[in-house]
Each structure stands twice: as structure tokens, then as C-alpha cells.
C-alpha positions as CSV (number, residue, x, y, z in Angstrom):
1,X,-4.1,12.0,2.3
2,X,-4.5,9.4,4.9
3,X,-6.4,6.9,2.5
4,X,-3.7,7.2,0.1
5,X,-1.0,6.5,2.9
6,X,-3.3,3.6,4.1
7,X,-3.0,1.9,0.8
8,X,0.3,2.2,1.1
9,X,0.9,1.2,4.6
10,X,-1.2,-2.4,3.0
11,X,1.1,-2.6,0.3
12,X,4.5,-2.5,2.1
13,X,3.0,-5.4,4.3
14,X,3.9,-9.0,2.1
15,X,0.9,-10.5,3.0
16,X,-1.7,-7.8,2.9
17,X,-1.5,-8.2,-1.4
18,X,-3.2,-10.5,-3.5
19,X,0.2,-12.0,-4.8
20,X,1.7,-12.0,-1.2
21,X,-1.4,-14.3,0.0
22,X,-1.7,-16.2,-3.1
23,X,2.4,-17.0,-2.3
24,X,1.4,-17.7,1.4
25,X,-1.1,-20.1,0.6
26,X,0.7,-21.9,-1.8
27,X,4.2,-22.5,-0.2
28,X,2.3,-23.4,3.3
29,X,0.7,-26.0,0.6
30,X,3.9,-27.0,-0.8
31,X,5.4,-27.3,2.7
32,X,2.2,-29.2,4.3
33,X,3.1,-32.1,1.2
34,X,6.6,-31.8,0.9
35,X,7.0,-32.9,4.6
36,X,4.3,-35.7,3.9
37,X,6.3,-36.9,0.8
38,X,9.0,-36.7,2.2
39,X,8.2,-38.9,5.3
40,X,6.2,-41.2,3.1
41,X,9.2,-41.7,0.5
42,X,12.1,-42.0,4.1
43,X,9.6,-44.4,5.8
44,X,8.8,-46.8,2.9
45,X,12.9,-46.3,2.0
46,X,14.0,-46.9,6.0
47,X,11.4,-50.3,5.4
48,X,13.3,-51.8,2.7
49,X,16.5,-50.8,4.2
50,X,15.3,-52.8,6.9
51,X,14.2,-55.9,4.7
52,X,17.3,-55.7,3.5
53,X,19.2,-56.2,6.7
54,X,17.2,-58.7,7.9
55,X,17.3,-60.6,4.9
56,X,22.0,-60.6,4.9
57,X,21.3,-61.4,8.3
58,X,19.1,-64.4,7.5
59,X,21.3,-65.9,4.8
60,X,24.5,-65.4,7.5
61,X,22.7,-67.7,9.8
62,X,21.6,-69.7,7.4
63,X,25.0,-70.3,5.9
64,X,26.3,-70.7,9.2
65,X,23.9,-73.4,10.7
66,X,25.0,-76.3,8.7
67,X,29.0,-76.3,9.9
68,X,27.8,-75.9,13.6
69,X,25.3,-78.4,13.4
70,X,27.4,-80.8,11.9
71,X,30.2,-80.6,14.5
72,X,27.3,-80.9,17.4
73,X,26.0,-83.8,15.5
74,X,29.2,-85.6,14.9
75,X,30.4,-85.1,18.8
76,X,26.4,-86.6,19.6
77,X,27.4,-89.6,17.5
78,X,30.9,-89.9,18.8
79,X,32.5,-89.2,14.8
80,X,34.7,-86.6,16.3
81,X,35.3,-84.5,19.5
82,X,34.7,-80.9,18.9
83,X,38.0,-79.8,20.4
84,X,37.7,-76.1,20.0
85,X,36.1,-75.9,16.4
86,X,33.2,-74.1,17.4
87,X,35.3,-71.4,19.4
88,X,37.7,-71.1,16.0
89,X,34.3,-70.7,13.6
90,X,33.4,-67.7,15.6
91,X,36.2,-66.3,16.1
92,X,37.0,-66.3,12.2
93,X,33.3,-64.4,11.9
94,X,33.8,-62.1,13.7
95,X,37.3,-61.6,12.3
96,X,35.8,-60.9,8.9
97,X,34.9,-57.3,8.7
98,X,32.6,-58.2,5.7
99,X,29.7,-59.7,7.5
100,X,29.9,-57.5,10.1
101,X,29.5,-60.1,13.3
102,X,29.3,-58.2,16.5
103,X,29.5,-61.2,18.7
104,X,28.1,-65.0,18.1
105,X,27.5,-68.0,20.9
106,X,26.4,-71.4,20.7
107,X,24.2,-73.1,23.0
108,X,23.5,-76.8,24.3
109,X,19.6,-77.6,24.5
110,X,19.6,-76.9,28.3
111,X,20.7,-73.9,27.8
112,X,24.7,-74.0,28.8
113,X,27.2,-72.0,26.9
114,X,29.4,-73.7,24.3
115,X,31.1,-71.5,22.9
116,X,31.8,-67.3,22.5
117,X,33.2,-64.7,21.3
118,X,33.6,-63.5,24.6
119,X,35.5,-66.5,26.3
120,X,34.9,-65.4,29.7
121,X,31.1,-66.7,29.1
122,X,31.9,-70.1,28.5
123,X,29.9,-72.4,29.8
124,X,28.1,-70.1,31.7
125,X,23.7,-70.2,31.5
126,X,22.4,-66.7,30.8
127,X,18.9,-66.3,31.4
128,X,18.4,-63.1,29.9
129,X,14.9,-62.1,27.5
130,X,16.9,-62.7,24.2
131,X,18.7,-66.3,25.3
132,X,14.8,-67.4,26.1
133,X,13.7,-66.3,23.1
134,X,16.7,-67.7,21.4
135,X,16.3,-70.9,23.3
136,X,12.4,-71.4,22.6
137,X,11.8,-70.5,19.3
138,X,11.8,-73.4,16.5
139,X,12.7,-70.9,13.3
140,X,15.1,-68.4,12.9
141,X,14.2,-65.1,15.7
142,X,14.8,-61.6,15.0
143,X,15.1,-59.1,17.6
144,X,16.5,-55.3,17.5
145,X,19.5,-54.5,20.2
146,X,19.4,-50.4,20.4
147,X,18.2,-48.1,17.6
148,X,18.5,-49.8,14.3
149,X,19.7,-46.7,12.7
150,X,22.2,-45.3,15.6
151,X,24.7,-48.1,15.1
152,X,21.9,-50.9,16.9
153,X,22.5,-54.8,16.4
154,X,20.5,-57.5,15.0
155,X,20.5,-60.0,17.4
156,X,19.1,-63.2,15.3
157,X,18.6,-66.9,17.1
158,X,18.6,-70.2,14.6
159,X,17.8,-73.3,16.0
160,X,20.7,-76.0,15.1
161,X,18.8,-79.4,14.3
162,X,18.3,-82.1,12.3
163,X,15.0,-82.8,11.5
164,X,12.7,-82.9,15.1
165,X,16.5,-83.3,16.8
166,X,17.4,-80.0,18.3
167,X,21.7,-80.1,18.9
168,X,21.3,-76.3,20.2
169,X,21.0,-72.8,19.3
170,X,22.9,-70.3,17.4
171,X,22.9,-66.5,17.9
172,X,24.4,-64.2,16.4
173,X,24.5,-59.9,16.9
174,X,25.0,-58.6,13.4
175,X,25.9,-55.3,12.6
176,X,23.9,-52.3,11.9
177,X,26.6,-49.9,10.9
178,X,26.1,-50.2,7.3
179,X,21.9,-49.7,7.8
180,X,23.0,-46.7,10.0
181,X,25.3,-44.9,6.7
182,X,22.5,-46.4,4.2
183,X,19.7,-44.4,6.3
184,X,21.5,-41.5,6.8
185,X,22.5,-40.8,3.3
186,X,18.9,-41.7,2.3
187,X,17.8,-38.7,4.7
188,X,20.4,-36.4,2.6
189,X,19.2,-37.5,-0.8
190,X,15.1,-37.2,0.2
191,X,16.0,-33.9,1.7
192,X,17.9,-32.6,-1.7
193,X,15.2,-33.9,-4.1
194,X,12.4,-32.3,-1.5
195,X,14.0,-29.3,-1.4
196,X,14.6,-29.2,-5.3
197,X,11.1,-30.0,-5.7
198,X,10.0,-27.2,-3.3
199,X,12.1,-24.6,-4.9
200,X,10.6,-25.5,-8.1
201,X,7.1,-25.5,-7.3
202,X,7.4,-21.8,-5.4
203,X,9.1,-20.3,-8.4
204,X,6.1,-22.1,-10.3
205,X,3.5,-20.5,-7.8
206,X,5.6,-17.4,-8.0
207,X,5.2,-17.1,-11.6
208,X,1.3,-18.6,-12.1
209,X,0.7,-15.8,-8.9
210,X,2.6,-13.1,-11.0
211,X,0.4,-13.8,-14.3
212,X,-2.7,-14.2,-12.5
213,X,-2.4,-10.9,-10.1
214,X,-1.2,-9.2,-13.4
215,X,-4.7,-7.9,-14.8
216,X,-6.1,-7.3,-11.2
217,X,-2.9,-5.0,-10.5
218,X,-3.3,-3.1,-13.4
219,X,-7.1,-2.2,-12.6
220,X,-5.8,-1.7,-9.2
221,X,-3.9,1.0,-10.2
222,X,-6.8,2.5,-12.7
223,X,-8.8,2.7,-9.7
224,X,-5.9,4.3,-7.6
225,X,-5.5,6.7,-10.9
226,X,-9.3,7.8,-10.1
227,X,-8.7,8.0,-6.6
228,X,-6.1,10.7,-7.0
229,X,-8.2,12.6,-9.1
230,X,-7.4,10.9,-12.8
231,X,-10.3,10.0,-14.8
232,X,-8.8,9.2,-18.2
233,X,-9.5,6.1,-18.4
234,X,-6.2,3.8,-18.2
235,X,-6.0,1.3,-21.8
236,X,-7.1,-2.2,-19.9
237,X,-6.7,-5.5,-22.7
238,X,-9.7,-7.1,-23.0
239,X,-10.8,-10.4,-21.4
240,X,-13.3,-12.5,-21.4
241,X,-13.5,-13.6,-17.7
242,X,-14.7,-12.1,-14.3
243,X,-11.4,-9.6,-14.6
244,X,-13.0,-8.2,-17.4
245,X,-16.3,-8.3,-16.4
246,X,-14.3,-5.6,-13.7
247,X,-12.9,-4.1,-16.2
248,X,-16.1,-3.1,-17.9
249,X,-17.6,-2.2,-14.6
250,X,-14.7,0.2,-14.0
251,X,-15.0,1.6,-17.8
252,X,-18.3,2.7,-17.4
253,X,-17.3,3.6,-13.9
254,X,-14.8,6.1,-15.3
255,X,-17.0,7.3,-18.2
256,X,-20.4,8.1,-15.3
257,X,-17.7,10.1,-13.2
258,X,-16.3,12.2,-16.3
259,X,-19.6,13.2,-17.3
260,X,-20.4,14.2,-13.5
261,X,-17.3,15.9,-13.3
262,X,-18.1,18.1,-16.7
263,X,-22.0,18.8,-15.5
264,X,-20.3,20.3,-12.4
265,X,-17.8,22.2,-13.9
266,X,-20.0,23.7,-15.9
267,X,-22.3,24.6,-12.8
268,X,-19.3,26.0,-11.1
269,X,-18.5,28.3,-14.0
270,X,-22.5,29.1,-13.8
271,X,-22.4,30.0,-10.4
272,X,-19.3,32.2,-10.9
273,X,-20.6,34.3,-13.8
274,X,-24.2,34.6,-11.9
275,X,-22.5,35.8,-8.6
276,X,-20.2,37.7,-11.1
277,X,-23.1,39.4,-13.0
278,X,-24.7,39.9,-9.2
279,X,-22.1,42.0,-8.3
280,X,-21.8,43.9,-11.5
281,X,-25.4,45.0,-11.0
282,X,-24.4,46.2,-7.6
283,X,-20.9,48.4,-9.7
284,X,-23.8,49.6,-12.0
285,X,-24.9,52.6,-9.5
286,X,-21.3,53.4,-9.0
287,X,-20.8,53.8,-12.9
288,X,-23.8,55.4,-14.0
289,X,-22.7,57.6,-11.1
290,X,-19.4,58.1,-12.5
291,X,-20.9,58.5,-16.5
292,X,-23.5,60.8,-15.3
293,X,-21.2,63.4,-13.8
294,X,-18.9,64.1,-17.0
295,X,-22.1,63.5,-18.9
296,X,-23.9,66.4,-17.6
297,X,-20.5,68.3,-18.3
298,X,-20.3,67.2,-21.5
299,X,-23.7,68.3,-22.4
300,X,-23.0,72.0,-21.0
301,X,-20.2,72.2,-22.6
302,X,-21.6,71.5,-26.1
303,X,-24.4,73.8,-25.4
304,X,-21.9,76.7,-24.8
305,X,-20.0,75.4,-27.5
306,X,-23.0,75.9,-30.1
307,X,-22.9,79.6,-29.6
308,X,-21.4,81.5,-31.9
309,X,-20.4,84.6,-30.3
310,X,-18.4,82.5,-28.0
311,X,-14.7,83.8,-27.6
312,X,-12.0,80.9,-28.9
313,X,-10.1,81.2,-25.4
314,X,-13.6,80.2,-23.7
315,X,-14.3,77.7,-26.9
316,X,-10.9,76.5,-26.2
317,X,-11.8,75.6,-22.3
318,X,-14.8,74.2,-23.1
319,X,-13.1,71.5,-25.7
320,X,-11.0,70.7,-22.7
321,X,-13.6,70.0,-20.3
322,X,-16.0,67.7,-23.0
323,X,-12.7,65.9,-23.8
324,X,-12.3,65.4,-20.1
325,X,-15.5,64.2,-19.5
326,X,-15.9,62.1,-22.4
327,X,-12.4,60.5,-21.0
328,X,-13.7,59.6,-17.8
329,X,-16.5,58.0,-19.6
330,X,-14.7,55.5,-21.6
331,X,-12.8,55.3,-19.0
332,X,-15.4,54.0,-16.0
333,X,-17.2,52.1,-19.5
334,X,-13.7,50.2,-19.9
335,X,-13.9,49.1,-16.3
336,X,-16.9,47.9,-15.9
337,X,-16.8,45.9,-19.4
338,X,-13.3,44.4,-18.1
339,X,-14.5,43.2,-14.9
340,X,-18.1,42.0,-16.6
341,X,-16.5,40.1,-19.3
342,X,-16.3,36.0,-19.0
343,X,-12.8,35.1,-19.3
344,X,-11.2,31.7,-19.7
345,X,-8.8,30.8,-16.7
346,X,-5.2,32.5,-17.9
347,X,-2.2,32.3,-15.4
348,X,0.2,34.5,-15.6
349,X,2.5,37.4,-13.2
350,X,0.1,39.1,-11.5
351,X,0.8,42.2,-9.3
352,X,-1.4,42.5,-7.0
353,X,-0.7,46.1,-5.8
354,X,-2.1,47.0,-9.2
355,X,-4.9,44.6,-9.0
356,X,-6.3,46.1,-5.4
357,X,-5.6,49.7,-7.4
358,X,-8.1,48.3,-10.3
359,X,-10.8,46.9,-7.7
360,X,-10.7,49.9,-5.7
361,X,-11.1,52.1,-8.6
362,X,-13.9,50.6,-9.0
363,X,-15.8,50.5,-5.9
364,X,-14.5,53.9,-5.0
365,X,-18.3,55.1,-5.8
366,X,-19.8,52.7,-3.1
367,X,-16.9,53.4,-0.9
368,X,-17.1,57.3,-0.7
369,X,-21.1,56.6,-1.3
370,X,-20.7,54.6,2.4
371,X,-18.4,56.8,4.0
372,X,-15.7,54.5,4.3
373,X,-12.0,55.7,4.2
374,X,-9.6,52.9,2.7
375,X,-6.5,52.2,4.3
376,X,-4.5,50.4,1.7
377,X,-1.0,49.1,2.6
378,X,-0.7,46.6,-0.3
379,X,3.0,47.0,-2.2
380,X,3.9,46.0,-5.6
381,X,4.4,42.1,-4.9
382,X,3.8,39.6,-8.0
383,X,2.2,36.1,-8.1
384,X,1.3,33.9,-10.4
385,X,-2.5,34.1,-11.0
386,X,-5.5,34.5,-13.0
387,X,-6.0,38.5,-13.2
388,X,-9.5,39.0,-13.7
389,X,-10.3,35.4,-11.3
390,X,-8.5,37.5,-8.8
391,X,-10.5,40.9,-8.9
392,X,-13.3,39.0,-8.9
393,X,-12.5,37.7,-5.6
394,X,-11.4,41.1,-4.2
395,X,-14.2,43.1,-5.3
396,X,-16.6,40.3,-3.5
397,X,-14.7,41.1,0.0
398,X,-14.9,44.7,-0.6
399,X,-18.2,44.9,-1.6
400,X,-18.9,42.3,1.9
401,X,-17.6,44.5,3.9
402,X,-18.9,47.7,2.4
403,X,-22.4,46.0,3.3
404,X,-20.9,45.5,6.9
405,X,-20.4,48.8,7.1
406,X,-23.5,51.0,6.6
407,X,-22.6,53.6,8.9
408,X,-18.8,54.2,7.3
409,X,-16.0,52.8,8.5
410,X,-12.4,52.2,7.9
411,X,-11.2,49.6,5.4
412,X,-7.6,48.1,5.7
413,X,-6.2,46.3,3.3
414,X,-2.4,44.4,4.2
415,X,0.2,41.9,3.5
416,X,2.4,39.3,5.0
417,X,4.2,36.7,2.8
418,X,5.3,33.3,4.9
419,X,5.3,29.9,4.6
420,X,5.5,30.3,0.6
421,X,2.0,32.3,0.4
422,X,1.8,35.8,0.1
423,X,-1.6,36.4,2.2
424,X,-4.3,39.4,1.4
425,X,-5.6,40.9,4.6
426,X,-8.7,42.7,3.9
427,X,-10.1,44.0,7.3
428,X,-13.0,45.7,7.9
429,X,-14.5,47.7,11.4
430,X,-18.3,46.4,11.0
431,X,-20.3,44.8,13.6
432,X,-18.0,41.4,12.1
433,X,-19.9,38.0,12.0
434,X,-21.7,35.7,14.0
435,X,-19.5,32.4,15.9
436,X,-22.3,30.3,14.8
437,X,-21.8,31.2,11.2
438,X,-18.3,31.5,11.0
439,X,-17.6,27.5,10.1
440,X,-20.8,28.0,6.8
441,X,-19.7,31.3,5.8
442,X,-18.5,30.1,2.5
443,X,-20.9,27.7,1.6
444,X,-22.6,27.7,-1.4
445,X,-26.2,30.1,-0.7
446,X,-25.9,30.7,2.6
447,X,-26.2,34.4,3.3
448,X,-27.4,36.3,6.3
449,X,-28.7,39.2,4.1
450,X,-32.6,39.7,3.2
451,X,-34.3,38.2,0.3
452,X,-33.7,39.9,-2.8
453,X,-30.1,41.2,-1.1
454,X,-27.6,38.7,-1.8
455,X,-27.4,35.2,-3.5
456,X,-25.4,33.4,-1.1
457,X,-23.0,33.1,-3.8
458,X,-20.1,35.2,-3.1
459,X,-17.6,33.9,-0.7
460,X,-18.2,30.4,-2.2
461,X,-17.3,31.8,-5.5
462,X,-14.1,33.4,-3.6
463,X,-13.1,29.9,-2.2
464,X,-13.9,27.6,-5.2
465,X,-11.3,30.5,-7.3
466,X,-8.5,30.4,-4.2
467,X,-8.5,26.6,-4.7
468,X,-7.9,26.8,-7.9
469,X,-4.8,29.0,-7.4
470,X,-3.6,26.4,-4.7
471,X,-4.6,28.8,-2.0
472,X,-6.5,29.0,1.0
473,X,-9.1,31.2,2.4
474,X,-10.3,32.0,6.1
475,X,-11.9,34.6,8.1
476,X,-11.6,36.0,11.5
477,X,-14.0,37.8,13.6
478,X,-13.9,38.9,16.6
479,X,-17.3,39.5,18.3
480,X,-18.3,42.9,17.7
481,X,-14.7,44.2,16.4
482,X,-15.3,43.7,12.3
483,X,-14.3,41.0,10.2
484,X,-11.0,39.8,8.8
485,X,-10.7,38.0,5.2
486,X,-7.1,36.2,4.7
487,X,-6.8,35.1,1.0
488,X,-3.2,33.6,0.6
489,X,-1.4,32.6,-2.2
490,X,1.3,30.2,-3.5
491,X,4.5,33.1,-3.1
492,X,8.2,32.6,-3.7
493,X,9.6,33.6,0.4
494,X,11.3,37.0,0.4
495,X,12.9,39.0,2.9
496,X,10.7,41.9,4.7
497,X,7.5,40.4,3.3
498,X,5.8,41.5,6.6
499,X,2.9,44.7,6.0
């Protein structure tokens, strides 16, 4: 069944189902805006993280511009020498973990060194981009040293005057460590709640795909039912949608295909009981041939009968022979009434040595008629099987190859049992069948005989009742050597089944 394994090649594949793209869809949805969000939400977060630097920053330079420009202005106006105060003020900044002061240096207006956290610089004159920067700008400059989140430093200039009177320039490198925790715990937390959210949307998809592939599942599998040969139709709940518009479309589906199914089984049963009746007209010779025989008998024998000088022993012989005759009478009458008779399919053992016994009992007119001697190797072997569905078919390849054989012949009929079938051999030594015919010979009215000589309705009466056994039916010919008709059966395997 290579659609059926097809269908189920698709349905092992995730994303050849409707829920499997409906899921793929919707988490490559979820993914597309739970990256955005969560970009959006760091960035704005990383932003006021920022802010928030700058802004301790600001206020430490702030706070720390008034002492140092007081001691520059009181050395300007000769108050008080500084004497090492603005060395001690930086190093107790930088001392106190809490503010988080990398380094810190004070500058004269020209540019000269007055003090650091890194003595060796003392009144040295850098000239490096930030010292400019420091040195020209008349508010407070901010400028990022490294990556801001990898442990950078805020490097941020404050000019130290008093109203247009510039005493120098303070800088300071304040630390980022803290930003650099702050950030990377914010990453943490956006990636949790992200995650979290993600989860909770799949299993949402997951169970909105679930309900809405339900109905369309469930018709799926009515339309698989007909598929495999099924057409009850499977209980669908209404809707009111476009499923159910389906629905409907696949009840009246179902309903058309019953009907069609029930016209042609009643054509098939037609067709059997014409070709049936055909060849019963053809067993009508044979009978009448058999009745007339013991009638005629019959009739002499009553006439002898009637006299009365007859002597009882001769009275006594002729009782015998008109109870003899009327015997085979009833007898050939019985058989042809048993084989004409319409009978409803009924399985049960069936020998089939006895059933080639019946058939050829009843062809043996046409047989001897023919000249055709009958080889019959056929042993007592049961199957199960429809009796009378079975004679039918054997008297059709008897009475197929009796009309290949004109001129007498031999008929064989043999056994082998493999595979779990038992096969029927019938063979026959007629001029056998053409090549060209060989793949039509059992289709429905195709017969090579003259008009008014066969109805074409034989063989395919042979293979419609084979199928329904589970069988199977072929035919060899050799050209010019007869033809051979295999009719196999479903057979339990036993030992020495070959004939």
C-alpha cells in the first residue's frame, strides 16, 4: 500500500503536520520578538544604568571641586601654602573603596601637574586626547576609558574656578566595576523572564495548535477510514465554521460512495448469477443426457411391468432397474438444482478433493461427450471457503478448457500448498491462449469465442470470487502447449503438500 505508507512517511516528519507547522511558525514568531524584547528591555536598561553612573560620577566631582578650588585659591591669594593638601585629598579618594576612584590629578591652567595619585607624574605636562579635553572644556567632560561594561572607567574633567577665574582642572577616572556587576546581572534577569515568557507562550501555541488541529485531525482520519476501504461514516460534532462546512462535504462524500458501492455489488452478484445461469444452460445437455438414458429405461421397464403374464423373478428385475433409473434421475436433477441455486456467501471447511469430485460429476457428460480423459490428482485437503462460490469457479475452468479442447484431450487437475495457499492446478492440452490476450483474459466481457458462444463473463466471475476468498488467480500458456489455470487459496502450511 504505498499511499498508505506515504501518509505515513508525512506523519513521522514534525513538520510535514498541520500542528507541527502551526508550532513552527509560532515559536520562530515567539523567537523573532523575544530576541527583539529582549534587546529593547537590555538596551533601554544598559541606558539608565549608564545615566546612572554618569550621574554618581557628576556629584563626586561636584563634591569634590569646592575643597580643591579653595586650596588653589587661597595659595593664589597668599592665605595659605598648599603644602601637600591636594596630594593628601586624593590619596584619601582613592583610599575609600566606596566611591570607587581609580586615579584623580589636578592641573595648573598651563597645563602642569599638581598633584596625583600616581606621584611619579608630578609636575609633569601630558598632552594626551583626554588632558586636552580636560584642559579646554569650561563644564564638567565625560569620556569612556575601555568598555563601560568590562570593568572600563569614567574619566570625567571639572574645571576648578571661581566665577570667569579658572585655578585649574580636576579629573578624575571613576570606576565602572559596579556598572559591569549591575549589567551583567540585568542580562541574567532579561534572559530568565524572556525565557519564562517564551516557555509560556509555546505551551500556549502548543495548546491553541492542539484545539485547533483537533477537528481537522479527526476528519483526517475519517478520510483515512475511507481510504482503507471504511465507509461508515465516522460521528464528526457539528460546527458551524469552514471545518464543518468539510465535514458536510465529507458526509455526503461518504453517503455518494456507499450507495456506489451497493449499485456495484449488486451488479457483481448480477454478473455472477448471469454467467452462472450461462453455464448452467451449457450442464443442461449433459443432464437431459443423463435423465434421458434411465428415462427410456424406466419407461421399458413399466411397460414390461404392465403385463400380466410376466414371471415375479422377471417382475422382480425390472423393479430393480426403474428404481435404478429413477435414482440416477433425482440424482443428476439434485445436481444441477445444487449448482443452479443462488446462495448467500457461507464460509466454512471445505474439502476440495470432494468439491473437484462434485464438479466433475457433473461435467462428466461434456467430458466423455469431447473425448477428454481426466487426470485428477487432487487429495482430500480442507480450506476455508464458500462451497458452492468454489464449484462455480471450477466448473468455469473445466468447461474453458473443455471448449479448448474440441478434438479431446487430456485434463490434469493438481496441487501444491506453499507460501500459506493451497493452489489448484487445472491444466489443459488445447492449442492454450494467445500472449496478446494473456494480460485481459479475465476482464470483464472479453472473450475470444463467437457471438452467441460465450459472454465474456466467466474468468472474471472466477477472479472477482478468488478475491473474495483472499486468493489469487493466474494463468500460464505456453504457445501452442495448452493452458494452465492456478487458483490458490489461503492454506494452513503442511508437510508433503506437493502434487
Amino acid at each position: 500500500m504505498p499511499r498508505v505508507e506515504s501518509l505515513l512517511g508525512k506523519i513521522d516528519h514534525p513538520l510535514s503536520t498541520l500542528t507541527g507547522k502551526f508550532m513552527g511558525v509560532g515559536i520562530a514568531a515567539i523567537a523573532a520578538v523575544a530576541l527583539v524584547l529582549h534587546f529593547s528591555i537590555v538596551e533601554k536598561e544598559k541606558r539608565q544604568l549608564m545615566e546612572r553612573e554618569e550621574k554618581a560620577a557628576v556629584m563626586l566631582a561636584n563634591a569634590m571641586k569646592l575643597p580643591f578650588t579653595q586650596i588653589l585659591l587661597y595659595e593664589e591669594t597668599g592665605l595659605m601654602r598648599e603644602a601637600g593638601l591636594l596630594d593628601l585629598y586624593i590619596s584619601r579618594m582613592k583610599a575609600n573603596k566606596e566611591i570607587g576612584v581609580v586615579y584623580a590629578m589636578v592641573f595648573d591652567p598651563e597645563g602642569w601637574v599638581l598633584a596625583h595619585s600616581d606621584l611619579t607624574l608630578f609636575h609633569t605636562h601630558p598632552y594626551d586626547p583626554l588632558t586636552r579635553a580636560a584642559l579646554s572644556s569650561t563644564g564638567i567632560a565625560l569620556h569612556y576609558v575601555g568598555d563601560p561594561f568590562r570593568s572600563g572607567i569614567l574619566d570625567v574633567a571639572v574645571p576648578l574656578s571661581v566665577s570667569s577665574k579658572r585655578f585649574g582642572t580636576l579629573r578624575i577616572g571613576y570606576s565602572l566595576a559596579e556598572l559591569s556587576r549591575s549589567y551583567a546581572a540585568l542580562k541574567r534577569k532579561a534572559l530568565a523572564l524572556t525565557a519564562a515568557a517564551s516557555a509560556a507562550m509555546v505551551l500556549f501555541l502548543f495548546v491553541t495548535a492542539k484545539i485547533l488541529t483537533r477537528p481537522i485531525l479527526r476528519l483526517a482520519g475519517a478520510l483515512n477510514s475511507v481510504h482503507l476501504g471504511s465507509l461508515a461514516a465516522v460521528p464528526l460534532p457539528e460546527r458551524r465554521d469552514e471545518i464543518g462546512d468539510l465535514q458536510n462535504s465529507y458526509r455526503i462524500m461518504v453517503d455518494r460512495l456507499r450507495r456506489q458501492e451497493e449499485e456495484r455489488e449488486r451488479t457483481r452478484e448480477l454478473i455472477v448469477n448471469t454467467e452462472k445461469m450461462a453455464s448452467v444452460g451449457m450442464i443442461s445437455a449433459g443432464i437431459a443426457h443423463e435423465i434421458n438414458n434411465p428415462l427410456t429405461g424406466a419407461m421399458h421397464g413399466m411397460e414390461a411391468l404392465s403385463r400380466e403374464s410376466l414371471p415375479s423373478e422377471k417382475r422382480e428385475q425390472y423393479m430393480e432397474i426403474l428404481r435404478g433409473s429413477l435414482e440416477r434421475i433425482r440424482r443428476a436433477v439434485s445436481q444441477l438444482l445444487d449448482y443452479s441455486t443462488v446462495h448467500a456467501s457461507n464460509f466454512s471447511d471445505c474439502d476440495v478433493s470432494r468439491t473437484v469430485e462434485r464438479v466433475l460429476s457433473l461435467l462428466s457428460y461434456q467430458l466423455e461427450k469431447n473425448g477428454i480423459a481426466v487426470d485428477n490428482r487432487i487429495p482430500p485437503r480442507t480450506v476455508r471457503a464458500d462451497a458452492h462460490k468454489l464449484e462455480q469457479v471450477l466448473v468455469n475452468l473445466v468447461l474453458n478448457a473443455v471448449a479448448a479442447m474440441p478434438e479431446g484431450g487430456r485434463l490434469t487437475l493438481r496441487h501444491r500448498a506453499d507460501d500459506g495457499f493451497l493452489t489448484l492446478v487445472i491444466e489443459d492440452t488445447g492449442e492454450g491462449i494467445p500472449a496478446e490476450n494473456l494480460d485481459r483474459i479475465f476482464d470483464p466481457f472479453f472473450t475470444t469465442k463467437g457471438i452467441g458462444k460465450g459472454t465474456g463473463l466467466g474468468l472474471a466471475v472466477c477472479k472477482k470470487i478468488v478475491d473474495q476468498h483472499g486468493g489469487r488467480i493466474s494463468v500460464d500458456s505456453p504457445q501452442g502447449k495448452g493452458a494452465s489455470f492456478h487458483v490458490s487459496l489461503p492454506f494452513p502450511p503442511r508437510l508433503g503438500g506437493n502434487g
